[in-house]
Residue frames as qw, qx, qy, qz and C-alpha x, y, z in Angstrom:
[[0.000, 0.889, 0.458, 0.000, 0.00, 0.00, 0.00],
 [0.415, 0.096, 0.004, 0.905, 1.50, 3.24, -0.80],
 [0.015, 0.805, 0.441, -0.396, -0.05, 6.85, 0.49],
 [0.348, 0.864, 0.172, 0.321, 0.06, 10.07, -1.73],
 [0.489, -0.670, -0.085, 0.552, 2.78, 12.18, -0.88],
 [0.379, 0.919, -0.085, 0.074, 4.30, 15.39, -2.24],
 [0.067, -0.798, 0.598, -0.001, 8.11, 14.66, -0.62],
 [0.937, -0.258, -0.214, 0.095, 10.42, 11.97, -0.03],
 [0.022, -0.715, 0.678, -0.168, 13.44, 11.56, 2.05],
 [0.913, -0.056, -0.405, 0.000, 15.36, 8.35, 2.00],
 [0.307, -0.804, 0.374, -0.345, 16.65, 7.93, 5.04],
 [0.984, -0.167, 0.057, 0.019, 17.65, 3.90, 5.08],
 [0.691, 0.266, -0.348, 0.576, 21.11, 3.08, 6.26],
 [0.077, -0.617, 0.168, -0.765, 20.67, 6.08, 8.73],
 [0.562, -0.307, -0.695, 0.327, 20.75, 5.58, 12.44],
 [0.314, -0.825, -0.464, -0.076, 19.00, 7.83, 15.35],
 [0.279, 0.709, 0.465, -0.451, 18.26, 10.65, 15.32],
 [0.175, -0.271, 0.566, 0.758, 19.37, 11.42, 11.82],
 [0.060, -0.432, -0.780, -0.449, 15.99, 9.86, 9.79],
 [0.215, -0.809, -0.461, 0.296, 13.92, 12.39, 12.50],
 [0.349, -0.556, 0.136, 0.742, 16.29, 15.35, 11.50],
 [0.019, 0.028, -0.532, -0.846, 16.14, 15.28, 8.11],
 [0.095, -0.616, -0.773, -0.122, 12.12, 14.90, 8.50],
 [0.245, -0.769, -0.193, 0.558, 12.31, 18.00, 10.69],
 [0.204, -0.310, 0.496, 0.785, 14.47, 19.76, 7.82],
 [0.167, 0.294, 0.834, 0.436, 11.60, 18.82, 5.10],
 [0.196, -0.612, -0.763, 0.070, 9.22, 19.99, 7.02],
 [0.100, -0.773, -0.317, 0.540, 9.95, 23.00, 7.29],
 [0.017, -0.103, 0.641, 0.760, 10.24, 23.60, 3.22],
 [0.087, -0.429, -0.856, -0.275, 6.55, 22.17, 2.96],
 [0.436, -0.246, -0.108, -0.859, 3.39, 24.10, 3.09],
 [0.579, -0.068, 0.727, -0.363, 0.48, 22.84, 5.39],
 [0.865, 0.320, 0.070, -0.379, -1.29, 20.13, 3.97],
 [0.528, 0.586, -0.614, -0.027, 1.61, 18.58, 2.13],
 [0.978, -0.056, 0.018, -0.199, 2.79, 14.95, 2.61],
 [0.027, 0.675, -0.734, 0.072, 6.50, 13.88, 3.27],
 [0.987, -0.088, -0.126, -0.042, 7.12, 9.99, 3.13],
 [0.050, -0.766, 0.640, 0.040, 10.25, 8.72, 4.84],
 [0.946, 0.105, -0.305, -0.027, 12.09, 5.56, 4.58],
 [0.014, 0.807, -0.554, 0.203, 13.78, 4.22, 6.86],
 [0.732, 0.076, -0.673, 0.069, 15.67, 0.99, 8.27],
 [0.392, 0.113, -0.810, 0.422, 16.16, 1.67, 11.88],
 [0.379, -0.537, -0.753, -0.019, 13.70, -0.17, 14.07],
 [0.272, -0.453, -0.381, 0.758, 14.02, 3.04, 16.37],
 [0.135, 0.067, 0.041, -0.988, 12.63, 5.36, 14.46],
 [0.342, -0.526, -0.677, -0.385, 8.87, 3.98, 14.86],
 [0.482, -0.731, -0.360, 0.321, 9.14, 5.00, 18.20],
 [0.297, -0.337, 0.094, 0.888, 11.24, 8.48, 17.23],
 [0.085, -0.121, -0.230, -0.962, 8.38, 9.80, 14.87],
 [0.363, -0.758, -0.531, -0.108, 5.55, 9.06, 16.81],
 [0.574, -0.371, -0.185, 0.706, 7.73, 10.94, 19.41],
 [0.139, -0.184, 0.083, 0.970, 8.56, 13.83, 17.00],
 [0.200, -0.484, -0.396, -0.754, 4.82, 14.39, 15.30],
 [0.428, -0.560, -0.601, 0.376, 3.47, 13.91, 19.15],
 [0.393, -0.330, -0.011, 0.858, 6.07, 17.16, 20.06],
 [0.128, -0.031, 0.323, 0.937, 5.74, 18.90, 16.54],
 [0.400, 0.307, 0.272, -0.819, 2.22, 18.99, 16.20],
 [0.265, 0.340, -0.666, -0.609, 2.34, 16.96, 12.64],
 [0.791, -0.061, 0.171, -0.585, 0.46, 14.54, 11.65],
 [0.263, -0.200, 0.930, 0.159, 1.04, 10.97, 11.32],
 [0.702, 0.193, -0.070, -0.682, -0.99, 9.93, 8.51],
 [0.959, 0.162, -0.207, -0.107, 0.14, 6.15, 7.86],
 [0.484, -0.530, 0.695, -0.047, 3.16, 3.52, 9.25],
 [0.952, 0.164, -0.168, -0.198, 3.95, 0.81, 6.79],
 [0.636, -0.452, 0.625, 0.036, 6.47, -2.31, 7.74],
 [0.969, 0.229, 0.070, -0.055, 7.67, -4.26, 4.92],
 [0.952, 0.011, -0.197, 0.236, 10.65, -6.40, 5.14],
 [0.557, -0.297, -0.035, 0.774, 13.39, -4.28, 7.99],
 [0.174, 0.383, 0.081, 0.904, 12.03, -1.17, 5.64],
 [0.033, -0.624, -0.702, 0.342, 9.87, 1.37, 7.72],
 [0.170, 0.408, 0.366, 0.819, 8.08, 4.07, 5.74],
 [0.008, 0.434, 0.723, -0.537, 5.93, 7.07, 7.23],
 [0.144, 0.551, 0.287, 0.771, 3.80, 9.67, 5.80],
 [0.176, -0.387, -0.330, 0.843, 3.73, 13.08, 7.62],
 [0.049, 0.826, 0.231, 0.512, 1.44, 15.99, 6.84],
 [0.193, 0.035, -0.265, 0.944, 2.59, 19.13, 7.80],
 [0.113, -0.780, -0.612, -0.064, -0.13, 20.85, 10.09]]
């Protein structure tokens, strides 16, 4: 399943807090509404962008899991 989005950042190979940074960085290029997907590989950041859209206000719009990859999509609010 894949969600609309208007960014990406690959972030796989990247280790905490680096795949949360450069989300943070995107995000603040993007207009509201807009969609940012990341990718990433370490198992830590499921629990570092719930964390940072919690903080930032953003939204978490989806969480997919497929094989060690983890993808989110963000809207900027």
């Amino acid at each position: 399943m894949s969600t609309a989005h208007d960014f990406d950042i690959d972030a796989r190979g990247l280790n905490c807090p680096l795949p949360v940074l450069r989300a943070k960085q995107a995000i603040g290029h993007m207009q509201r509404g807009q969609v940012l997907r990341v990718r990433a590989t370490d198992s830590d950041s499921v629990r570092d962008f719930g964390a940072f859209c919690r903080h930032s206000g953003n939204e978490s719009v989806s969480f997919e899991e497929n094989g060690g990859e983890y993808i989110f999509y963000l809207r900027k609010t």
